[in-house]
Every structure is written in C-alpha cells, then in structure tokens.
C-alpha positions in Angstrom: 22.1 -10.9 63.0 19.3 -11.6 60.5 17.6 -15.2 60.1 15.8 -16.5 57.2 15.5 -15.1 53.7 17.0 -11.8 52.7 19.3 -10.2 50.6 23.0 -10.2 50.5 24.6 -7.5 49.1 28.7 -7.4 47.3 28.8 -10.6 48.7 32.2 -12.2 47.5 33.6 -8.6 46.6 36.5 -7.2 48.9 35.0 -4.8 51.2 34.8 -1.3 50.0 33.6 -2.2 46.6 30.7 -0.3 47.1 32.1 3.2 47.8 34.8 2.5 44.7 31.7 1.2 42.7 30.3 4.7 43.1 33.3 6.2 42.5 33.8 4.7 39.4 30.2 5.5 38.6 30.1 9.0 38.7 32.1 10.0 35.4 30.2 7.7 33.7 26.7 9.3 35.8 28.4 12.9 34.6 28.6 12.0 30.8 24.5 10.7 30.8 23.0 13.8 32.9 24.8 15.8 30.1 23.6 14.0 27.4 19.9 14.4 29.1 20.5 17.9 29.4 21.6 18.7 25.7 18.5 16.4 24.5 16.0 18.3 27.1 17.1 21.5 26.4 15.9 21.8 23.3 12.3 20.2 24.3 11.6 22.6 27.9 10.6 20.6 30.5 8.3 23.7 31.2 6.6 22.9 27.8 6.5 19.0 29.0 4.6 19.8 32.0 2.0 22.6 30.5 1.2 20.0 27.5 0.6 17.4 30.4 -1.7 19.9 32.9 -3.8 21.0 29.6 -5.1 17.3 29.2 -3.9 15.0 31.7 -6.7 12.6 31.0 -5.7 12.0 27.1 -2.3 12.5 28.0 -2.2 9.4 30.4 -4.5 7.1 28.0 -2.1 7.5 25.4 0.7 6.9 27.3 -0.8 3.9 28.3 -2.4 2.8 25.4 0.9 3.3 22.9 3.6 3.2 25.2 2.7 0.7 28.4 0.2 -1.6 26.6 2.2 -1.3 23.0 -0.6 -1.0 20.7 1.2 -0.3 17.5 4.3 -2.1 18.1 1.9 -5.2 18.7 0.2 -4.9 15.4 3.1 -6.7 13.9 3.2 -10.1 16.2 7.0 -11.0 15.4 7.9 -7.4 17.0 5.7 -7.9 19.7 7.1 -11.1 20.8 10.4 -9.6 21.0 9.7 -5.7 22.3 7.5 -6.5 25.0 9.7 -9.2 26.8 12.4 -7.1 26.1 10.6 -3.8 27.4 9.5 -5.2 30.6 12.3 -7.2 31.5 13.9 -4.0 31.6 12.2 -2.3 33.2 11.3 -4.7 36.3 15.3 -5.6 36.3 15.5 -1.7 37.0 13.2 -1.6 39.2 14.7 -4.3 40.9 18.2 -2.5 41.3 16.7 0.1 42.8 15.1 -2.0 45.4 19.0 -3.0 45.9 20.2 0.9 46.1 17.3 1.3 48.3 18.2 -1.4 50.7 21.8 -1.3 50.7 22.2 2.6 50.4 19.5 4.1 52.0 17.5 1.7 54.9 21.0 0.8 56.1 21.6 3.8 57.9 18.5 3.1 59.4 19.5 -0.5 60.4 16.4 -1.6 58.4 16.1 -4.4 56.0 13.7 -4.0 53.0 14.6 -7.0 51.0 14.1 -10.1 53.4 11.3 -12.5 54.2 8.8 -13.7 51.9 8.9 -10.2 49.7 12.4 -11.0 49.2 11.6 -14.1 48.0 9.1 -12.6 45.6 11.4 -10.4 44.5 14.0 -13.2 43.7 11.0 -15.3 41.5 10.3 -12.3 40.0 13.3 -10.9 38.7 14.7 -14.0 37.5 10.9 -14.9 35.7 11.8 -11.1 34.4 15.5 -11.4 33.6 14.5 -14.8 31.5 12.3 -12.7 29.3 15.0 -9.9 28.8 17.5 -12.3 27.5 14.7 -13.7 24.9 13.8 -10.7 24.1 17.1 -9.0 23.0 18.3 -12.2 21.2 15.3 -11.9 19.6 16.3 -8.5 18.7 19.8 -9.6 17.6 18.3 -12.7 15.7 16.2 -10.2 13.7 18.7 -8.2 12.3 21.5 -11.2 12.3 18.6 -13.1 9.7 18.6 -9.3 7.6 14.8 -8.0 8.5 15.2 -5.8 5.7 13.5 -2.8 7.3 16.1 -2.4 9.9 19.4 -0.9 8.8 22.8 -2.1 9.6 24.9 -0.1 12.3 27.4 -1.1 14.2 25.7 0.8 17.3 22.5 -1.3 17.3 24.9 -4.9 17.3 27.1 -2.9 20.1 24.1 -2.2 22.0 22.2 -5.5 22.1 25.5 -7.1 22.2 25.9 -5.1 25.6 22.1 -5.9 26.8 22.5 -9.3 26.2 25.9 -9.5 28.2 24.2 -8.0 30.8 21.6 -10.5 31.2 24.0 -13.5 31.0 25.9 -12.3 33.1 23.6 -11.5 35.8 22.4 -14.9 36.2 26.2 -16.3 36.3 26.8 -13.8 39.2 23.6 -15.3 40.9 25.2 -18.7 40.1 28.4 -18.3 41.3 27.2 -16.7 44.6 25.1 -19.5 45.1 27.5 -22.2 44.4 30.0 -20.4 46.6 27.9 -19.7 49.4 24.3 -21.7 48.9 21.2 -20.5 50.9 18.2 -22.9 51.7 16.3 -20.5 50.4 18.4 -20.5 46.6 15.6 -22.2 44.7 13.6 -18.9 44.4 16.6 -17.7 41.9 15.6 -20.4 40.0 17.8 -19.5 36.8 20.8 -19.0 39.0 20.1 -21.8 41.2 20.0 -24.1 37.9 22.7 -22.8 36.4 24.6 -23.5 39.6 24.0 -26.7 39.7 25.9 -27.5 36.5 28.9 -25.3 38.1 28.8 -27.9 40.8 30.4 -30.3 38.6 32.9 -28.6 37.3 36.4 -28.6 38.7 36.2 -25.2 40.5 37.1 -24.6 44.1 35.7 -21.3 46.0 38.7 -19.3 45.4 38.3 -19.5 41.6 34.9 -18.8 41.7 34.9 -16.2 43.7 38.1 -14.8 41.5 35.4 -15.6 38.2 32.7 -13.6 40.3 34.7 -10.4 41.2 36.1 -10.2 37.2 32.4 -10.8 36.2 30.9 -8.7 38.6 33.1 -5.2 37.4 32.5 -6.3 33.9 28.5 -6.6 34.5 29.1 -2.9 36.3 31.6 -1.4 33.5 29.1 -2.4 30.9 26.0 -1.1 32.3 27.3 1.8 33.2 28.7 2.5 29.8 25.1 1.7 28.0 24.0 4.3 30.5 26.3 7.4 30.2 25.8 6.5 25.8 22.5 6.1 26.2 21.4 9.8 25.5 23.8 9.9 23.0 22.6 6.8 20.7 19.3 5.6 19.1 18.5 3.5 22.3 17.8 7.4 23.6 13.9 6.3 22.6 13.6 4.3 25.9 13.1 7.6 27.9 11.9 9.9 24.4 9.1 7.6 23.0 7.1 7.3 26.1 7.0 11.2 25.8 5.8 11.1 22.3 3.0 9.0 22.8 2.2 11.1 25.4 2.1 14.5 23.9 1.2 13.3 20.3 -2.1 13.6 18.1 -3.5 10.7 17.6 -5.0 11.2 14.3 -3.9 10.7 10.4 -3.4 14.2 9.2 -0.9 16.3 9.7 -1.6 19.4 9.0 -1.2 22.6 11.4 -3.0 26.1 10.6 0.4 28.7 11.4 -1.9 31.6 11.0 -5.1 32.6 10.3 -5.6 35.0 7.0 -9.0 36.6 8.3 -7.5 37.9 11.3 -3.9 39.0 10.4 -3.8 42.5 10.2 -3.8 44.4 7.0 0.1 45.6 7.3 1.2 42.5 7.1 3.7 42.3 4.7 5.8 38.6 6.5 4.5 35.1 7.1 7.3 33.2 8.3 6.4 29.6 8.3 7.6 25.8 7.3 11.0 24.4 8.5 14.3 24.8 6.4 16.6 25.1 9.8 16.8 24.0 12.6 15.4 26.7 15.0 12.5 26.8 12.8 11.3 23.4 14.8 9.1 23.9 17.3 9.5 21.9 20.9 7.4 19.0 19.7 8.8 18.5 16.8 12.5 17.8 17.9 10.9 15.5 21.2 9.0 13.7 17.9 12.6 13.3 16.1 14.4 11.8 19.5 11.5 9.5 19.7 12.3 7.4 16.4 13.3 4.0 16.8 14.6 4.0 13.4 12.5 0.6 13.4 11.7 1.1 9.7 7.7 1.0 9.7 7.3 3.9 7.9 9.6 2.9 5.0 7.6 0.2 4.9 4.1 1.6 4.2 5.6 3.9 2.0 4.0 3.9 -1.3 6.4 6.8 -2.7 9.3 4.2 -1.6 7.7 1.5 -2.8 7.6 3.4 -6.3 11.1 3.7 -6.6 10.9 7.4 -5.0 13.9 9.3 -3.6 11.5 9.6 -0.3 12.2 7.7 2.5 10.0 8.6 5.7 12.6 7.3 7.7 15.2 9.0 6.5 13.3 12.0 6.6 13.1 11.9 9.9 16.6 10.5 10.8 18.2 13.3 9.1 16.3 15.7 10.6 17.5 14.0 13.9 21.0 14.3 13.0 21.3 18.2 11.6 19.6 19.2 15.6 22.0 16.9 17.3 25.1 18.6 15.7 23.6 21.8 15.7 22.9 20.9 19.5 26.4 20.0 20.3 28.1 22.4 18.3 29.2 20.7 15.2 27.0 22.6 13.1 25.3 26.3 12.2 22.0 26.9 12.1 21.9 26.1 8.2 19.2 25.6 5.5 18.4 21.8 5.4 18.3 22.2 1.6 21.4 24.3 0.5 23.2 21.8 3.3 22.1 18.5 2.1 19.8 17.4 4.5 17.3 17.7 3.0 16.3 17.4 -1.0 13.2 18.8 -2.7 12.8 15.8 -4.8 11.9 14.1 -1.6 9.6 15.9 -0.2 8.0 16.9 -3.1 7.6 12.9 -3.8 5.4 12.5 -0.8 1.4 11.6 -1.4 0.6 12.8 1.7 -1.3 10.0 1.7 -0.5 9.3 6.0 0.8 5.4 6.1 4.0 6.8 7.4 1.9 7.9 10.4 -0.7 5.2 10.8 2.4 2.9 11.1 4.5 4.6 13.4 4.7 2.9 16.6 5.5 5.6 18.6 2.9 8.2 16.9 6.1 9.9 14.9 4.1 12.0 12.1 7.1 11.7 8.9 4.5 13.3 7.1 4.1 17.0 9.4 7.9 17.4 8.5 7.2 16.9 4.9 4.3 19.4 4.5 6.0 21.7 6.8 9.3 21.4 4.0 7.3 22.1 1.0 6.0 25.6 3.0 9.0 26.6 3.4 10.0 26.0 -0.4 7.1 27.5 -1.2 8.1 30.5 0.7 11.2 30.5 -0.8 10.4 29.9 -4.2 8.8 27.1 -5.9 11.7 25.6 -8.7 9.8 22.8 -10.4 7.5 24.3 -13.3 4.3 22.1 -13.4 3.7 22.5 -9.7 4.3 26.2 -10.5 1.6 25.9 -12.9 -0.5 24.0 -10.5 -0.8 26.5 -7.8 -1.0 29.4 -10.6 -4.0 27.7 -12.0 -5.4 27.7 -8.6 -5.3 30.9 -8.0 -6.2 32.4 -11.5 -8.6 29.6 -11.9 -9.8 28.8 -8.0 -9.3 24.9 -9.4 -5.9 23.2 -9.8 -6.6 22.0 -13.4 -6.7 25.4 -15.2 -9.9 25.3 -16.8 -12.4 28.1 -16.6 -15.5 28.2 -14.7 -17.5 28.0 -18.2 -16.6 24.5 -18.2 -18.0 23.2 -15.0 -21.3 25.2 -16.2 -21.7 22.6 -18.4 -21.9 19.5 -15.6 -24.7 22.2 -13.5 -27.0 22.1 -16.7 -26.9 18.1 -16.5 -27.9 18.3 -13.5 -30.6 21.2 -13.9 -31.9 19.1 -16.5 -32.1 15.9 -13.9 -34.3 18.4 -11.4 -31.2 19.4 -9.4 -31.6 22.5 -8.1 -29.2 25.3 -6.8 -29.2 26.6 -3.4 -30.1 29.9 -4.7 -33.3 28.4 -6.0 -34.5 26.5 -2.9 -34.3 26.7 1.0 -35.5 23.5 2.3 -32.7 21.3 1.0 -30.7 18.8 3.9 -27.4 18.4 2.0 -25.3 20.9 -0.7 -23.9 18.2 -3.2 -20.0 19.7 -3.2 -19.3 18.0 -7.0 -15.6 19.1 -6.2 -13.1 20.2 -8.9 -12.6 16.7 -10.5 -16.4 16.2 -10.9 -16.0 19.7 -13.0 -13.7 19.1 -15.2 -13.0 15.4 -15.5 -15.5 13.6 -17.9 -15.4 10.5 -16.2 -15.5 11.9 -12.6 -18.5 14.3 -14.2 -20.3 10.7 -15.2 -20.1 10.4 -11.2 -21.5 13.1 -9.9 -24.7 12.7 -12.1 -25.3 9.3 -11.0 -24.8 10.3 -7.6 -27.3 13.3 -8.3 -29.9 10.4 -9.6 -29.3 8.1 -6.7 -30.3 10.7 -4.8 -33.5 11.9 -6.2 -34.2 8.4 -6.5 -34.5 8.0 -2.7 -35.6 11.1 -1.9 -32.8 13.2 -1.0 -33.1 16.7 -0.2 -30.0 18.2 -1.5 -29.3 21.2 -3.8 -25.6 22.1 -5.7 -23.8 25.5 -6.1 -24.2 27.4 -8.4 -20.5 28.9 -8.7 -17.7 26.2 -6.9 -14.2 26.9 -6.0 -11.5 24.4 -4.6 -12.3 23.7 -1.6 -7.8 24.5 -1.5 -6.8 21.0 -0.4 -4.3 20.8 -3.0 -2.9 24.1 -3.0 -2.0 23.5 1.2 -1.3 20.0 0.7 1.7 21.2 -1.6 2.8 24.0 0.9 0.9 27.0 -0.2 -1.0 27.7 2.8 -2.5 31.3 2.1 -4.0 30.3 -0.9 -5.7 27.6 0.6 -7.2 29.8 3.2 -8.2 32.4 0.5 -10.3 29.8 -1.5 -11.7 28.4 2.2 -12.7 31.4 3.8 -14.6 32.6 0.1 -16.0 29.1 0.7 -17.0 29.3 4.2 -18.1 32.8 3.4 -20.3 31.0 0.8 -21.7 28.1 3.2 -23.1 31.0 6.1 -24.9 33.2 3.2 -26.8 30.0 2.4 -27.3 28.4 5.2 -25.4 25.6 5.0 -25.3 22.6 7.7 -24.8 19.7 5.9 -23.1 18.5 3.2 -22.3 15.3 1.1 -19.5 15.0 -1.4 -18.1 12.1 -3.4 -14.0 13.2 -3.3 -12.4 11.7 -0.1 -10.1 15.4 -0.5 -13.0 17.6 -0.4 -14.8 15.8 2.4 -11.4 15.9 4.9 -10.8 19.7 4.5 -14.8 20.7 5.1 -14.9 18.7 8.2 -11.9 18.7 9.8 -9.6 21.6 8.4 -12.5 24.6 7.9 -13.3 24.5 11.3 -10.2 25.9 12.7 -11.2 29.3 10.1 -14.6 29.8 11.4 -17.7 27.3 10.2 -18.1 23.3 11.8 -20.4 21.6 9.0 -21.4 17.9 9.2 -19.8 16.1 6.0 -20.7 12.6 4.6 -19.0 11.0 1.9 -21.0 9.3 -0.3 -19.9 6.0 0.7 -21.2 6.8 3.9 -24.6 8.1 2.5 -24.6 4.9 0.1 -24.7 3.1 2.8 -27.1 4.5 5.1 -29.5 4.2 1.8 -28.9 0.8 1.0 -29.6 0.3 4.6 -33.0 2.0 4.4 -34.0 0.1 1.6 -34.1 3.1 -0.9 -31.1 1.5 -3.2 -30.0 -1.8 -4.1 -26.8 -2.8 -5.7 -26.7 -4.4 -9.4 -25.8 -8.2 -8.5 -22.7 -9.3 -10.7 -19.2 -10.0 -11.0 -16.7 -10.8 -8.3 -15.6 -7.6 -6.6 -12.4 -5.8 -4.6 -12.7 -2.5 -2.4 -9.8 -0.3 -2.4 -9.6 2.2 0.0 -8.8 5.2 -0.2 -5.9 7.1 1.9 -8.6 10.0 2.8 -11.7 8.0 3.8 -9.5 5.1 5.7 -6.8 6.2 7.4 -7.1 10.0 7.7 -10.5 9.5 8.7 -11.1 6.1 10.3 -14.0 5.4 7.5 -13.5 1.8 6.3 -16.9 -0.5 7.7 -19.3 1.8 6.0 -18.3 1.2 2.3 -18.4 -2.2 2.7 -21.8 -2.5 4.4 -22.8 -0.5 1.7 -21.3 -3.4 -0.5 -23.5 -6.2 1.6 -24.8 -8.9 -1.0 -21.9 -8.1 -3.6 -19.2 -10.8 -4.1 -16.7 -8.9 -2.2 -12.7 -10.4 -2.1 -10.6 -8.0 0.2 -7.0 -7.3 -1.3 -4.2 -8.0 1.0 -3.9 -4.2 2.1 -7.4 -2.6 3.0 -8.6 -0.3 5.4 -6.2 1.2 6.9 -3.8 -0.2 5.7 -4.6 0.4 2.4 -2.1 1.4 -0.4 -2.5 4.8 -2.2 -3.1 5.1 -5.6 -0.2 8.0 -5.6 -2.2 10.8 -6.7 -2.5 12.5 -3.0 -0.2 15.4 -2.1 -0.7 17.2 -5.8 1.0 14.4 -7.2 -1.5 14.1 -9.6 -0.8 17.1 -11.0 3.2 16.7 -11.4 5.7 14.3 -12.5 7.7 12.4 -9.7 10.6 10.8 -10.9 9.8 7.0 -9.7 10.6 3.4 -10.8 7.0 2.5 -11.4 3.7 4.1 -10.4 2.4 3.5 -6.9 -1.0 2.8 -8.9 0.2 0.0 -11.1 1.5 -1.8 -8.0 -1.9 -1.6 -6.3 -4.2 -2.2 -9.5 -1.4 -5.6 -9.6 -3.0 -6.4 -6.2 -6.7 -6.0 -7.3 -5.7 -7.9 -9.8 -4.4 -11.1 -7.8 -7.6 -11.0 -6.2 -9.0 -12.5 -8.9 -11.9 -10.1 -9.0 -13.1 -9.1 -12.2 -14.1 -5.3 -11.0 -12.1 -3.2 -8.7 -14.7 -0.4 -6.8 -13.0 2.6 -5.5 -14.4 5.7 -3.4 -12.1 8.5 -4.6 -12.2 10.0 -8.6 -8.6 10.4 -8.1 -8.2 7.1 -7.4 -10.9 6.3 -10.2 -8.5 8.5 -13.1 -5.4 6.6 -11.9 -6.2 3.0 -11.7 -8.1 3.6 -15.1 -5.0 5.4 -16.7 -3.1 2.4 -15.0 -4.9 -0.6 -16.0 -4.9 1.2 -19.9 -1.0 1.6 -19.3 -0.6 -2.4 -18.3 -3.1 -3.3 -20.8 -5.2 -5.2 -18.7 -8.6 -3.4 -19.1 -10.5 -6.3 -20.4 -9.5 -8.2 -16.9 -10.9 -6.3 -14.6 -13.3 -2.4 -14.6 -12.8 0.0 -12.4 -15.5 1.5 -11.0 -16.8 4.1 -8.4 -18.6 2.7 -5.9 -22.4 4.6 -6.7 -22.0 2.6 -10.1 -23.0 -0.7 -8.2 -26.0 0.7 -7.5 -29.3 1.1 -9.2 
C-alpha cells in the first residue's frame, strides 16, 4: 500500500478501462502509422539520417535555433505570444502522458512507482503551469482567425482542429476537478487548476455518483478526441508539428535559392538531354516534398509578397500549397503523375510573376524556400518551350548579344572611352590593379546607370583606388538563370570566369546588387572563388578612411535592395556609409525591404499586375517625408525614376544612387 503523494491512475473508471482504452486505440493508432508512412515514404528516412550524419553540428543549431527557440515565428510578437505557449504546452502535456504510460504500463509489472513523492508533485505543478498555457495559447489561435487575421485562410479543418485542442485542455482540468472533488488528496493543491476549479464544484448540487457518471462520459470523450486529432494528424495541415522541425533541420539558411543541376564544363560532349526543373511530381527531389509537408499555411509569405501585393496572380503560398496537394493525391492514389501545368496546378503567369526578389523565404518561419519551386518551374518551361514573346526576346538577346537588352557591344565601347578618358585603364593595360570595376550590363547600355559607373570610376581615383575595367564585358547570366535558362547562364559564366583566371583576377567591385550575388556566391560552384564588394560596401569603407565625404543636404531615405539585404545580409554598411546625412528609415528596410519589382527579368517583360510593386514603395519613400530617396541597385534607380515620372511626383522627391551623395 503506498503513502504520501503519488499518482492514481483510471481512478473513477470501472475496472478494465485500460485494456478497452487500448483496444479502442489501436484503429485509430493503425490509421496515423499509415498516414506517417505515406508522408515518409516519399521523404526516405535513409536520406533523413545521411543529411543529419553530413553536418550534425548545423543540423542541430538550426533545429534549435528555428524550431525549439522559434526565431522566425517570434519575429512577429502577436504569433509568438500565441505559438510558443501553445507549442510547449504541448509538448510537456505529451510528455507528461508518457510519464503516465510509463508508470501505469510499464513500471507496474515491476511493482515500481515512478510518479509519487515529491517528483510527482513536480510533475502535478508542472503540467497544470503547462496545460494553463496550452489553453491560452490555442484560444489565442482561435481568437486570431475568429477576429479575420487576413493572412490566414478560412477552413473548416483549422476551426475543427483547435476546436479539438481546446476541448482537450478544458477538459483535462475538469477530469482533474472532478477526481478531486470526488476523492480529495491532501496533497490536491499541487493541481492547482483542478484543485480551483474543484472548489467551485463543491458548491454545486452534485453527489459522487453524478460526478463520477460526468467523469467517465468526460473521460472517453477527452480519449475519443485525442485519439481522433492523432490518427488525422498526418492527414491534415497540423502534419507540421512532426514535418517543420525536419525542415529547419535539413534547410539552407540563406536567401537564394538557386541549385546548379549540372555543370556545362564537365558534361560530356554527347550529351544531347538535360533533364531539369519540376513540372510533375516525381521530378521533386526528397527535400523538396519534406519542405512542402512543412508549411503551416500561416500566410507569411503572402504577406511579403511584392508580386501579390501588385495585384499579381502569384501567391507564394499557394505555390506551395498546391504543390502539397498534387504529391498527396498522387501519394494516395487519386492522381497520375501529370504535368503541373497542362493539370492546373500550376499556371505560368504565376511563376513567371515572381521577382525572385526572396521575401517569401526571409519570412518563412519554418525556412520553406516558395521561391526554389518557382525558379525550378520556369526551367522546366523553359525546357519545354518558352510561350510568352518578350521573355523570348530576352533570352535571345542574351545569347546573340551576351546582354539581355539587345544592344551590341559597339555601344558599351562608348561608356570605356569615358572612362579611358578619366585615366581608367583596362586590365589588359596594367597588372598591379586591386579591384576589376565589373560596370555590368545596365551601366552599358543605360544612360543613367552609365552616369553611375563614371562617378564611381572618379570616386575611385579620387581616393586612390587601384582598379582597372574590361575591356570586352558579357552578362555576368544572372538574368538568363534567374528566368530558368540555366545553360546559358553557365555559358556566359564560365567565358567569364575563363576571362577572370587569364587576368588574374582576385578582387572585384561592382555597383549592381545582380552582378555582385552571382560572382560571389553562384561562380564558385563552376570553378573560380573571387572576393566581391559592392560599392556600398566600398563607399563605406572610404568614407570611413577619410578619403570621401558626403555632399550635406536634404532629408534622405535608404531603400534596400532585395540583392544586397536579404540575399546577402548587407544592410549596416550603406548606412554607415550614409553617417552625417539626414537619414529617415522607411517602414520596410533591411531585410525587410520591399522590391522595386524589377528582379527575376521582370524588368525586361510585362506582368499583368494591378499596380507596379515600384509605385507602392516610391509611395512609402514618399510618406517619409524625405525629399531624396538613395538606392544601391540601377535597376532599382530605372524603376523608381520611371515610377516617380509615371505618379508625377518628381519635383517631391530625387532619386538617387547612393555614390551621388558623395564628393
């Protein structure tokens, strides 16, 4: 006979309830291991386990980091407040029925007692301190979507679930009061919910035998309920719980999305088919349908989405909801293996109304990348032939031209005499020079980027810069792979890498936020590592030395770009470079800055949109107040010029690149 605290288990339930528990359990147990199978399946836990083995230190800081800790979800303090009570209070009420399977199911046969003395009454404190938080956290959750958060969509499923959740947690702490008011312990105060709650049903008119009758019908209820959540859980959004984790786990943590399927230089010269993109569902790989499972469908995305925000047929979201849905019926049988374009799933107006510009990924809590299905898509359209006829033109011009805007090489001839005439020199005429100066294709051909490059050529001779130009530039391909044609972009790289060895090449500085991302992060995986600075970066470190100064003047705004910010992480340096101007941040900067909507080749082709992603940001310079907007980018430069000329508000505020606050 036990004394003093401990744990008493179907108390007030007719003996046997345990074994018919069980039995009722295991249909319910039978319908979730088949769920997990059909979801695992298609992932390999063999996969699961090499990824983790290759890396297990990064692997278990990001798990951490984005799953335990929260990071992302945190960002936004209203869904922290309600996922993180929610999550935990979970997961220690989980916990805490396994302490009870372990006890009653296990140690029994063993005549031993794990939940009694003081760690029972820890255990008690805890799980109703735990079980308080769950409830607040999924009527939070309810509350959210009952008050229309407008990023959440309405389905029945999500009320159902949380409706369920939230049963479950009431109802827990009536059993604990009924058993208590029934049969009260001197040790009761340590359920403290219960124990409160039961001493309201004290003055009620209730005698044992009802409450115990209350207690058995809510005791199969709590029990039919959770054990239904369970066996649907594989089967429904709420699949995430196990999925995300996963994600975080195995995820890159960084902007871009862009993966290399092959490498031109060393394919073989018989090789007639490159099979790459996705347009069914066998053309995902592991990763990619573990990333789908992992969505919350929380919205995020959609919500930093400046092609949605336009008025765009693109929703991230969606993207990636869709996707979801075509491998789950495909999965279960519902479904053939067809094309996500000729079935539906997918259109190319979407995907081809991406900017590439990463805020889908930068707000993803669960390190989702919306953005690697998109570019993925167009590869496969692109492999299957391109429909629209100006991004036809586009990648034609590339390749006849090697630059995007179809102008010949004569042209950009003009812009190197400028500069020969400043004292620039070419690398063919010196061999001591630190940086190349890549101008880049807008630079070239655009008169006001040209205006850029040269002042950016003086700045530099003006503090004593060793640096030298091409003579001869191609694209550097960023657009061509951004809009899915990956073998011309590694034509024009490896000429240009091919370029880079015969000089010499180590370092080099460019003004276009496109051309600095693919030389120091994309070039490498074909064959040269260069150190890249943007010439915010470089401003900076000038102004810093003393060799520059900015012109003092009117009250200024930074935007930043997609490139520098978030696909890079370079935000701080701009601005110290900015130290002593009158500087007023716009709502959205660093990284979470809005794009100007020329990324992705969208600068070189009509999207059908509401209103242009650069008209909504140049409205937000605007409510700064400032009278000059800087920017880092020429595409952003051409676009929030065009736009400002378009809303007819050029005499309220310039728009200027950033070297033009210098002197």
């Amino acid at each position: 006979m036990l004394s003093g605290p401990f744990r008493e288990n179907f108390v007030l339930m007719p003996e046997g309830t345990d074994l018919l528990m069980y039995t009722v359990l295991v249909p319910f147990a039978a319908v979730f291991i088949y769920g997990v199978y059909l979801r695992f399946r298609g992932y390999g836990v063999s996969n699961l386990l090499r990824d983790f083995v290759a890396a297990p230190r990064s692997r278990i800081t990001s798990l951490l980091r984005y799953a335990w800790l929260q990071r992302k979800v945190t960002l936004d303090r209203a869904s922290g407040l309600m996922h993180i009570p929610l999550m935990y209070g979970a997961l220690v009420l989980f916990i805490g029925t396994a302490l009870v399977f372990i006890d009653h199911d296990i140690l029994s046969f063993f005549n031993e007692k794990l939940l009694r003395g003081p760690f029972y009454l820890i255990y008690e404190v805890t799980l109703d301190l735990f079980g308080l938080l769950f409830i607040i956290g999924v009527s939070l959750a309810i509350l959210r979507r009952v008050r229309g958060l407008k990023r959440l969509r309405e389905k029945n499923e999500y009320y159902a679930y949380l409706g369920g959740l939230l049963f479950i947690g009431v109802s827990g702490y009536l059993l604990e009061a009924l058993r208590l008011h029934v049969r009260p312990v001197e040790w009761g105060g340590y359920s403290f919910v219960g124990w409160t709650v039961a001493g309201y049903l004290d003055y009620l008119p209730m005698g044992p035998e009802l409450a115990t009758g209350i207690y058995q019908v809510t005791w199969w209820a709590h029990a039919l309920i959770t054990f239904g959540l369970v066996a649907y859980l594989p089967y429904s959004n709420m699949l995430h719980v196990f999925i995300s984790p996963l994600n975080t786990m195995i995820s890159q943590i960084r902007v871009s999305s862009m993966t290399t399927p092959f490498n031109l230089a060393e394919l073989p010269p018989d090789a007639t088919e490159l099979r790459m993109g996705i347009r069914t569902v066998s053309d995902l790989s592991w990763r990619q349908r573990l990333s789908l499972d992992a969505c919350t469908d929380c919205g995020r995305c959609d919500v930093q989405c400046p092609a949605l925000a336009a008025g765009t047929n693109l929703s991230p979201r969606m993207v990636v909801q869709k996707l979801k849905s075509a491998v789950w019926n495909y999965d279960v049988g519902r479904t053939e293996n067809v094309d996500f374009f000729e079935s539906g799933v997918l259109t190319e107006e979407e995907i081809w109304a991406c900017t590439t510009c990463g805020a889908c990924v930068e707000a993803c809590p669960v390190l989702i990348r919306p953005l690697e299905f998109i570019i993925e898509s167009r590869r496969s359209i692109v492999m299957g032939g391109i429909t629209d006829q100006k991004i036809t033109a586009t990648l034609t011009n590339i390749s006849r031209y090697q630059n995007p805007h179809g102008y010949p090489q004569s042209q950009r001839e003009a812009l190197v005499r400028e500069l020969r005439e400043l004292g620039v020199r070419t690398v063919e005429e010196v061999d001591d020079f630190e940086y190349l100066y890549w101008l880049g294709c807008m630079s070239s051909f655009d008169p006001k980027a040209k205006e850029i490059a040269l002042r950016m050529a003086r700045l530099m001779i003006k503090a004593g810069v060793k640096f030298a130009i091409m003579p001869v530039e191609s694209c550097t391909g960023d657009p061509a792979r951004r809009m899915g044609e990956e073998g011309r972009y590694q034509e024009l790289a490896l000429s240009n890498i091919e370029t880079f060895k015969r000089y010499g090449v180590r370092k080099v500085v460019t003004h276009c936020p496109h051309c600095f991302n693919v030389i120091k992060n994309e070039y490498a995986e074909l064959g040269i590592e260069l150190e890249v600075v943007h010439h915010s970066e470089l401003l900076a470190e000038l102004r810093s030395q003393g060799k520059i100064k900015p012109i003092e003047g009117k009250l200024t705004t930074f935007h930043d770009s997609c490139y520098m910010s978030r696909v890079n992480g370079v935000t701080e340096e701009p601005r110290r470079a900015l130290e002593g101007v009158r500087l007023v941040e716009m709502r959205r900067n660093r990284t979470n800055s809005f794009c100007c909507g020329a990324g992705g080749g969208n600068y070189w082709y009509e999207v059908r949109r509401r209103r242009r992603e650069s008209h909504e940001r140049l409205e937000e310079g605007l409510s700064t107040g400032a009278e000059v907007m800087i920017v880092e980018c020429p595409f952003c430069l051409a676009m929030f010029e065009d736009a400002a000329r378009s809303m007819g508000v050029e005499g309220k505020i310039e728009i200027k690149d950033l070297s033009e606050v210098f002197e």
